[in-house]
C-alpha positions in Angstrom: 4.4 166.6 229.4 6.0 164.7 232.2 9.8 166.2 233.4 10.3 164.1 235.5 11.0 161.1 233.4 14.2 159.3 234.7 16.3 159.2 231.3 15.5 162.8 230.1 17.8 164.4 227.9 18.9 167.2 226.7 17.0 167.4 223.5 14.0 166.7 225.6 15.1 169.7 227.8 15.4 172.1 224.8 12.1 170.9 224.1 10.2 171.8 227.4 12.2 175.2 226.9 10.5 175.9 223.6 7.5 174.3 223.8 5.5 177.4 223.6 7.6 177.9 220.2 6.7 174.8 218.6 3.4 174.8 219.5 3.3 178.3 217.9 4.9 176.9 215.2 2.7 173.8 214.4 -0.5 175.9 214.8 0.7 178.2 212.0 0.8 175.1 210.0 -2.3 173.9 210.4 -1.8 171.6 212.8 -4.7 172.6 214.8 -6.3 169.7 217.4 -3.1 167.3 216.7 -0.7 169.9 218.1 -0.5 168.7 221.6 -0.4 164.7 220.0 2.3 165.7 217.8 4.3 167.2 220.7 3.3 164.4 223.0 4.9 162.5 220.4 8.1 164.6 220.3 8.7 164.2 223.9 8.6 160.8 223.9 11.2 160.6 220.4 13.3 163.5 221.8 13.4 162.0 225.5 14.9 158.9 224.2 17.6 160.4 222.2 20.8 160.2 224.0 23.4 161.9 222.1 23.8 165.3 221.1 22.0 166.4 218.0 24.0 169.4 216.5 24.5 172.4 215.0 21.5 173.3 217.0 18.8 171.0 218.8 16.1 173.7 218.5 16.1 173.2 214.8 16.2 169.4 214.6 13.2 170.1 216.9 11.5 172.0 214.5 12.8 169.5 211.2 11.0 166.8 213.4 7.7 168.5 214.4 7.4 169.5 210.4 8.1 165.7 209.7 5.6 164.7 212.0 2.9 167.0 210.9 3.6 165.6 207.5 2.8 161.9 208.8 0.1 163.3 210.9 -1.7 164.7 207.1 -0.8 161.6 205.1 -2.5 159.7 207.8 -5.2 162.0 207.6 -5.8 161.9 203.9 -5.4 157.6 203.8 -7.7 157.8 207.2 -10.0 159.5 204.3 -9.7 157.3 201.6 -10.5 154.3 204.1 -13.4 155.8 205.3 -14.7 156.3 202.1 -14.6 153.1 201.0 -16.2 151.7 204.2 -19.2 154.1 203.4 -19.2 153.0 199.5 -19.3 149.4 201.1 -22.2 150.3 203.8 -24.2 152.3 201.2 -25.1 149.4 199.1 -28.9 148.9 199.5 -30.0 145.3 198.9 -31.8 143.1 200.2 -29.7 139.9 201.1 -31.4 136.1 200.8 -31.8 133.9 204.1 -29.0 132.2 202.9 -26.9 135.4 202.3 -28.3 136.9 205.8 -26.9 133.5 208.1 -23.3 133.4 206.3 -23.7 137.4 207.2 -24.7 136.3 211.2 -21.7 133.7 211.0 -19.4 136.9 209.6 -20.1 139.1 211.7 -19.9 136.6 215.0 -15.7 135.6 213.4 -15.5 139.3 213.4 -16.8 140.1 217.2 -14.3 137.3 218.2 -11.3 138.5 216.4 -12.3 142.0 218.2 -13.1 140.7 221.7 -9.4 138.8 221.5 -7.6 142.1 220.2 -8.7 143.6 223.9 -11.5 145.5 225.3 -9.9 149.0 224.5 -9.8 148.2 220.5 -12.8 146.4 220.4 -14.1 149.6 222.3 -13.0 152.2 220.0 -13.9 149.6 217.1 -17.1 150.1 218.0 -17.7 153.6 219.3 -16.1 154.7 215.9 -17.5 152.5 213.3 -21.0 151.3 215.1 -21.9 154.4 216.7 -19.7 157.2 214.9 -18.3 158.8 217.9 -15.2 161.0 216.6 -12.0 159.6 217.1 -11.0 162.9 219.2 -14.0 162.1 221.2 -12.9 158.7 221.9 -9.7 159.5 223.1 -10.4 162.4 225.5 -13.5 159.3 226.8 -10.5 157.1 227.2 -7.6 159.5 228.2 -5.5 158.8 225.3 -3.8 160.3 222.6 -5.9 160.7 218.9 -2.7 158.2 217.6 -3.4 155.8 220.3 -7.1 156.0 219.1 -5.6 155.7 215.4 -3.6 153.1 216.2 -5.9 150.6 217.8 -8.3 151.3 214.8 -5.6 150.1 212.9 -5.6 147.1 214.6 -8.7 146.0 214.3 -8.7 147.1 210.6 -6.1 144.7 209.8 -7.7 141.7 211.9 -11.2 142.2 210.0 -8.9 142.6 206.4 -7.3 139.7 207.7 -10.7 137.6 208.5 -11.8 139.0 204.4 -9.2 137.5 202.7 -10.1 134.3 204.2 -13.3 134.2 203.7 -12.7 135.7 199.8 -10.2 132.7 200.1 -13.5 129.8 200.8 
């Protein structure tokens, strides 16, 4: 974590004093590989906060990394549910018609576009994740970003294809 960001405060201070605590804290939760995300994330919430958080800033530390951790697992477990019904959708084994096959061709060139215009980095991860099943930790250390910024841009590109779906569904 960066100290020498301009508008630190003093939350983000207590933070860097306890790091080692919360870290400590967070692994005996289970937070395992998302430990250093989640306090990544911390240090960017807690370096933004300008007033005083009282009683005591150490515990409102601790209140957020346990909130965070929280979002980090419900992520997880809809991360899980998503997958799953991507693999449902990919396990299907017939054999399409011509006809079937070209509107296919046509579907999947709308999609590449929507991709290629969301930016080489999502299309990137799009396609290291779903087309080649790289892990998304994998990705991001490749990259040199976080596992949300790998999340998040997965996100994206989920929406724009959801997006391209329900208009086709729509024809």
């Amino acid at each position: 974590m960066d100290i020498e960001g301009a508008g630190s405060s003093r939350l983000a201070g207590v933070l860097l004093a306890n790091r080692a605590r919360l870290r400590a804290y967070l692994m005996a939760r289970g937070a395992g590989d998302i430990a250093e995300d989640i306090l990544q994330e911390m240090w960017i919430k807690a370096s933004s906060i300008d007033r005083d958080v009282e009683p005591s800033p150490l515990s409102y530390l601790f209140r957020m990394a346990e909130r965070l951790l929280l979002d980090a697992r419900r992520q997880g477990a809809r991360r899980s549910v998503r997958d799953a019904g991507w693999a449902e959708v990919n396990d299907r084994d017939q054999q399409p018609s011509a006809e079937q096959a070209l509107i296919a061709r046509q579907q999947v060139g709308i999609a590449s576009q929507r991709l290629r215009d969301l930016g080489p980095r999502v299309e990137h991860v799009f396609r290291r994740y779903r087309l080649e099943g790289v892990e998304q930790r994998v990705i991001a250390e490749e990259l040199g970003v976080s596992l949300s910024t790998v999340e998040k841009d997965l996100r994206k590109a989920y929406v724009a294809l959801l997006d391209i779906r329900s208009g086709l569904d729509a024809d």
